[in-house]
Legacy VTK file of the C-alpha trace (Angstrom):
# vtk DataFile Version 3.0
C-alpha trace
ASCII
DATASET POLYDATA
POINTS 312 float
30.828 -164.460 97.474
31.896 -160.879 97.054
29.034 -158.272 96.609
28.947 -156.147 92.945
30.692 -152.871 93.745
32.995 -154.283 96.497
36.698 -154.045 94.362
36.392 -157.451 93.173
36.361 -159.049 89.546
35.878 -162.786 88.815
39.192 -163.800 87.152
38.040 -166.981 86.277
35.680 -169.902 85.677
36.678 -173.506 85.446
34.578 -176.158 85.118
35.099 -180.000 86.262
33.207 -181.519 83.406
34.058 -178.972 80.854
31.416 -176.488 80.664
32.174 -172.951 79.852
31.055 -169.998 82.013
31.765 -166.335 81.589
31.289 -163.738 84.543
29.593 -160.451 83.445
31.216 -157.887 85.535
28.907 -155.552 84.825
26.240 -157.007 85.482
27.429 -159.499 88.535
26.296 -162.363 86.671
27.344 -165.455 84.989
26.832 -166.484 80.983
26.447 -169.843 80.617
28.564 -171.033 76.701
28.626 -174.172 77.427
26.768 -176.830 79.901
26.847 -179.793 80.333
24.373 -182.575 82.006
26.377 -182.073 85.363
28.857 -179.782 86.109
30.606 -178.353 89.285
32.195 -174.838 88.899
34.285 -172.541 90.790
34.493 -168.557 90.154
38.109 -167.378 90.975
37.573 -163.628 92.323
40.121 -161.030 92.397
40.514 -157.575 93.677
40.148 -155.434 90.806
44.324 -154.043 90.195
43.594 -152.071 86.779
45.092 -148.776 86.739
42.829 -146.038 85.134
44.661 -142.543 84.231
42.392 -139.219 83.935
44.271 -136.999 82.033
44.257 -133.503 83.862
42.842 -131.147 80.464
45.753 -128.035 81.719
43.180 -125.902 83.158
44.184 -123.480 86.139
40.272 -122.467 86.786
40.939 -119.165 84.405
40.218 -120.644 80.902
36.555 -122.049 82.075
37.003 -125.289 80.647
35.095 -128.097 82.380
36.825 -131.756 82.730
34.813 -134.950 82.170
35.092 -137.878 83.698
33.576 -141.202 82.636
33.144 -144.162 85.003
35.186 -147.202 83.563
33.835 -149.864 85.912
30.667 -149.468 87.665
31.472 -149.043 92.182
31.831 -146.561 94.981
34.085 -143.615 93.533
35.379 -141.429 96.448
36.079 -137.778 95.413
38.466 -134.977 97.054
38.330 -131.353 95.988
39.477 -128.576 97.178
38.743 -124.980 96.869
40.973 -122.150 95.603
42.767 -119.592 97.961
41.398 -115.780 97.900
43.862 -113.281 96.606
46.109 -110.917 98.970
46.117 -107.249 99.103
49.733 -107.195 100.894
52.081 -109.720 102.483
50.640 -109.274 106.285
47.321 -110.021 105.281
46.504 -113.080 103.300
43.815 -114.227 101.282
41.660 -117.158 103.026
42.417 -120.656 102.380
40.146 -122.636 99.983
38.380 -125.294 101.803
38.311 -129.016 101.533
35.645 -132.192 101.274
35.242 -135.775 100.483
32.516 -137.911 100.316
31.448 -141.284 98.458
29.297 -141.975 95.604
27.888 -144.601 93.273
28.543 -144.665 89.717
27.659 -147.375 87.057
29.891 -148.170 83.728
29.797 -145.220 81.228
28.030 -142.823 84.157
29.709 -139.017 83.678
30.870 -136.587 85.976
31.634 -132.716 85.264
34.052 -131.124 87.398
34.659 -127.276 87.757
37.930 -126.341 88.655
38.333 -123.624 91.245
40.634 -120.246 89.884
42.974 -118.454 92.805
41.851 -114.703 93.752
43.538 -112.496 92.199
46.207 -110.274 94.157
45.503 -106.362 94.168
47.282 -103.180 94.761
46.530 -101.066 92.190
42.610 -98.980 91.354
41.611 -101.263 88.991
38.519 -103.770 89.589
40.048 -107.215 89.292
37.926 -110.334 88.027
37.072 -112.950 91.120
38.661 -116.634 90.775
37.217 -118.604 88.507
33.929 -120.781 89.526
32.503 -118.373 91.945
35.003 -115.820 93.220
33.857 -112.508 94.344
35.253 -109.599 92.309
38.036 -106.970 94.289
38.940 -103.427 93.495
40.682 -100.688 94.608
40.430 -97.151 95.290
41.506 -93.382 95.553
42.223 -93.997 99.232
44.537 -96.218 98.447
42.668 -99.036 99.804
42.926 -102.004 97.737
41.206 -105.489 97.756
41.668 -108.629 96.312
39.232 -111.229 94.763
38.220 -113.998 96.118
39.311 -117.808 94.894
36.787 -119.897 93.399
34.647 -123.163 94.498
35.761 -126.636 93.317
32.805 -129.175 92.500
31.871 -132.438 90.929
28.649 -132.793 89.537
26.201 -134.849 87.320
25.884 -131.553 84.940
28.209 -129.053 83.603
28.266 -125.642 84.121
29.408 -123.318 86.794
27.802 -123.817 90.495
25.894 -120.531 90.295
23.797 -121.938 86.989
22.576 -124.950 89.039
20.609 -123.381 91.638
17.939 -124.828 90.436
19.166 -128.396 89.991
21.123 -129.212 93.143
20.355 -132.801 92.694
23.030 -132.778 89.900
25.538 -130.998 92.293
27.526 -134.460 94.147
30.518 -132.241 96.207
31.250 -128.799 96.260
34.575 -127.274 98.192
34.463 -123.525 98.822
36.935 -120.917 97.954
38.568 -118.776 100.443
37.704 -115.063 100.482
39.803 -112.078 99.341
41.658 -109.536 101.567
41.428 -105.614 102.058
44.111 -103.824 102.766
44.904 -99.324 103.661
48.270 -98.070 105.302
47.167 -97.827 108.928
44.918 -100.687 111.219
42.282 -100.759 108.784
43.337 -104.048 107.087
41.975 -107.831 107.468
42.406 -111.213 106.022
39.713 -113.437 103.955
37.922 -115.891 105.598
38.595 -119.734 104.856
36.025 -121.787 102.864
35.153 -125.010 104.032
33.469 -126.661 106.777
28.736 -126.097 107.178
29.451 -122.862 107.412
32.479 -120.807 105.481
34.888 -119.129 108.130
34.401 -115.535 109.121
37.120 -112.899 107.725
38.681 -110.825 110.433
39.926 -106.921 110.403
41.835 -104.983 112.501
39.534 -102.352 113.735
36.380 -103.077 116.175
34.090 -100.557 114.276
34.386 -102.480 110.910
32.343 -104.904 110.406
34.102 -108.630 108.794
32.583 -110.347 106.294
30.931 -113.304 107.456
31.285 -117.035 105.901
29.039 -118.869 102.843
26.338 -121.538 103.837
25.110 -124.486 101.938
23.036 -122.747 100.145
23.729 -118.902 100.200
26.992 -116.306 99.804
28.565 -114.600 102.797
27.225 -111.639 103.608
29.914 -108.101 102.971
30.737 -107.070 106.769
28.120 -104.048 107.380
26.241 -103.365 103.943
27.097 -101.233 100.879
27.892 -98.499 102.507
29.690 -97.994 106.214
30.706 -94.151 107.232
30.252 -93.159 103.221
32.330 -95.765 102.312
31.698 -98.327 100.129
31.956 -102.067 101.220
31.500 -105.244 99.609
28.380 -106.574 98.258
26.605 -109.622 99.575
27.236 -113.322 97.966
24.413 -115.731 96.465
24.582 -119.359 95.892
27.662 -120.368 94.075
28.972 -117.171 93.877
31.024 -114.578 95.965
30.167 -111.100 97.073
32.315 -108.483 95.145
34.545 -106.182 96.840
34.511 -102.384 97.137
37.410 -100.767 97.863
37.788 -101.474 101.821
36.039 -105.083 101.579
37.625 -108.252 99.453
35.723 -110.134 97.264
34.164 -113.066 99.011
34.770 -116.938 99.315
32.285 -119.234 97.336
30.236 -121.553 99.748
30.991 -125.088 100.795
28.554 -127.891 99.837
29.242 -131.841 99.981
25.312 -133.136 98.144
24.082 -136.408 97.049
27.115 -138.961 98.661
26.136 -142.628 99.410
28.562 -142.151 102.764
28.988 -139.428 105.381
31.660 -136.597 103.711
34.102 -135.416 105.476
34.223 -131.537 105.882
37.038 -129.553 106.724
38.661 -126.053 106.860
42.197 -127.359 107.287
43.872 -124.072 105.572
44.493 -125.613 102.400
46.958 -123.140 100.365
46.778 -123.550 96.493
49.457 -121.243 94.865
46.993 -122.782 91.877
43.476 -124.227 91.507
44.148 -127.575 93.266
43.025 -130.102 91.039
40.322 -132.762 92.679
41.641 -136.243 93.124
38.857 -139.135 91.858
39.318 -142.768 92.573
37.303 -146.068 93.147
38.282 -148.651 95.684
37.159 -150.649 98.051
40.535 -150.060 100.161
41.261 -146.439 99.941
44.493 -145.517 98.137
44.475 -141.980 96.044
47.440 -140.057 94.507
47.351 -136.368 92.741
49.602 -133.641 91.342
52.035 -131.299 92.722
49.350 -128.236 92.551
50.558 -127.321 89.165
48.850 -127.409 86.119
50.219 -130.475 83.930
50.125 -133.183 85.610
47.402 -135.405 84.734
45.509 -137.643 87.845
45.351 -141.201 88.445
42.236 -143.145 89.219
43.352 -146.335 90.929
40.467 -149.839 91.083
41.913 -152.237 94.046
LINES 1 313
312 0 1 2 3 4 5 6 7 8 9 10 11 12 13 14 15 16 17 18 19 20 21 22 23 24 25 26 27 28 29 30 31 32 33 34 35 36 37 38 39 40 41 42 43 44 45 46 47 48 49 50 51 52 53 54 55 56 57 58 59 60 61 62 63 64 65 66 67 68 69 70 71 72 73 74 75 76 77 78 79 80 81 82 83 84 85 86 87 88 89 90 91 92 93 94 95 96 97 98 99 100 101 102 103 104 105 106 107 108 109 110 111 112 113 114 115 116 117 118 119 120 121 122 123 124 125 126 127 128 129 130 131 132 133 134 135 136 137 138 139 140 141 142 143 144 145 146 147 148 149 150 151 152 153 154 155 156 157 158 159 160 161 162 163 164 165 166 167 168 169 170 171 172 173 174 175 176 177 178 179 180 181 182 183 184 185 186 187 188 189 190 191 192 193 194 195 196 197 198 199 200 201 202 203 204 205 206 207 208 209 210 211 212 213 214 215 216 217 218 219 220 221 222 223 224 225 226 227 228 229 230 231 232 233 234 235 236 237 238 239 240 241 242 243 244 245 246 247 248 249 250 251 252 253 254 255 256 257 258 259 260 261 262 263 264 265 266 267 268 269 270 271 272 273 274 275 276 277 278 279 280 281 282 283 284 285 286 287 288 289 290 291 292 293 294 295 296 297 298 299 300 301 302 303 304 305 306 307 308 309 310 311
């Protein structure tokens, strides 16, 4: 007999002698209507073809709207994000990739999940601080110079609580998957430039520059922001400021803001981690489904599309 949580429904229950059964699915049991002195039954089971839809709520990770999601059928769910791309500062030098992650987890009938969309960095070339992508992107700017940076694109993560990933520091047992944004790029006429670092993976990638005595910005952890390549201040100049958990460094001038850290928390399986230089011209929306043989389909990358959450 199938196990609860393994795809399967009962379909059926018939009876030889008449008596009436009814499978709770729920529950993985059997009500008993009917029953009569002697009876032999047989439970038909199925695998579980309903077709859920989880309407995607429009949000591009700008608007800070959260989306719920409410667990029709109690099983393994298996959840995909990815992370939001950093901003660029010109067309040589791009902003890091958001990262990616997947992992399994347990949810029972009526069970919610909050999930935080991850907002693109912002592009930069004027003097004018720009706001960091939205969920954790580090802040860019620009200066006198003419040294401009971009921000840096924010996380994308499924928990058991809303609220943005820096708020639950202090309740990472709610926090199920997290996939990092990428980090922001800096950008003067001359060798000075570099691109942002890629989020994903343990560890968020390293940026990179052009010029051995400036320091890159180095890569999130699990549990703390990149650092900003060489402190405030390098030859008088400022530089980016360091990260903290769930949220990007900001960018000064010759720095860009940041990629959010990676996390993958709290799955039933082994996740899957990965920095595969996943571009999202938007906030990549995270794909949810529950099966027992893996089959997921999501959106273009735009922003009106809604998801589909397939039971097998």
């Amino acid at each position: 007999m199938p196990t609860k949580g393994s795809g399967y429904i009962a379909k059926s229950i018939t009876c030889k002698n008449g008596s009436v059964l009814v499978w709770d699915n729920d529950n993985w049991k059997v009500e008993v209507k009917k029953l009569e002195t002697y009876d032999t039954c047989n439970v038909d089971f199925t695998l579980d073809d309903l077709v859920y839809n989880f309407d995607y709520n429009g949000t591009n990770g700008s608007d800070g709207s959260v989306q719920e999601f409410t667990a029709p059928v109690s099983g393994k769910y298996v959840l995909e994000v990815w992370g939001a791309q950093g901003g660029i500062a010109s067309s040589t030098y791009i902003g890091g990739y958001g990262g990616y992650s997947t992992g399994i987890v347990s949810l029972t009938k009526g069970e919610k999940l909050y999930i935080v969309v991850g907002g693109k960095g912002t592009n930069n070339s004027t003097l004018e601080t720009i706001p960091g992508g939205y969920n954790g992107g580090g802040n860019g700017s620009g200066s006198a110079n003419l040294v401009y940076s971009s921000s840096g694109g924010g996380a994308t993560h499924i928990g058991k609580a809303s609220g943005l990933l820096n708020t639950l520091s202090n309740n990472i047992s709610d926090i199920i998957i997290v996939a990092g944004g990428g980090g922001g790029t800096s950008f003067q006429t001359g060798p000075y430039s570099g691109n942002g670092g890629s989020g994903g993976g343990y560890i968020g990638n390293n940026g990179t520059n052009t010029q051995s005595d400036y320091v890159y910005g180095s890569g999130g952890s699990q549990t703390a922001g990149g650092s900003s390549g060489g402190g405030s201040k390098v030859n008088n100049e400022d530089r980016g400021l360091n990260g903290s958990f769930g949220q990007g460094g900001n960018g000064q001038h010759y720095s860009g803001g940041y990629a959010d850290i990676f996390y993958l928390f709290g799955s039933d399986y082994p996740g899957y981690t990965s920095n595969n230089n996943v571009t999202n011209a938007f906030a990549v929306r995270p794909v949810i489904s529950l099966k027992s043989n893996v089959f997921w389909k999501s959106g273009d990358g735009s922003a009106d599309n809604p998801f589909e959450i397939y039971t097998e």
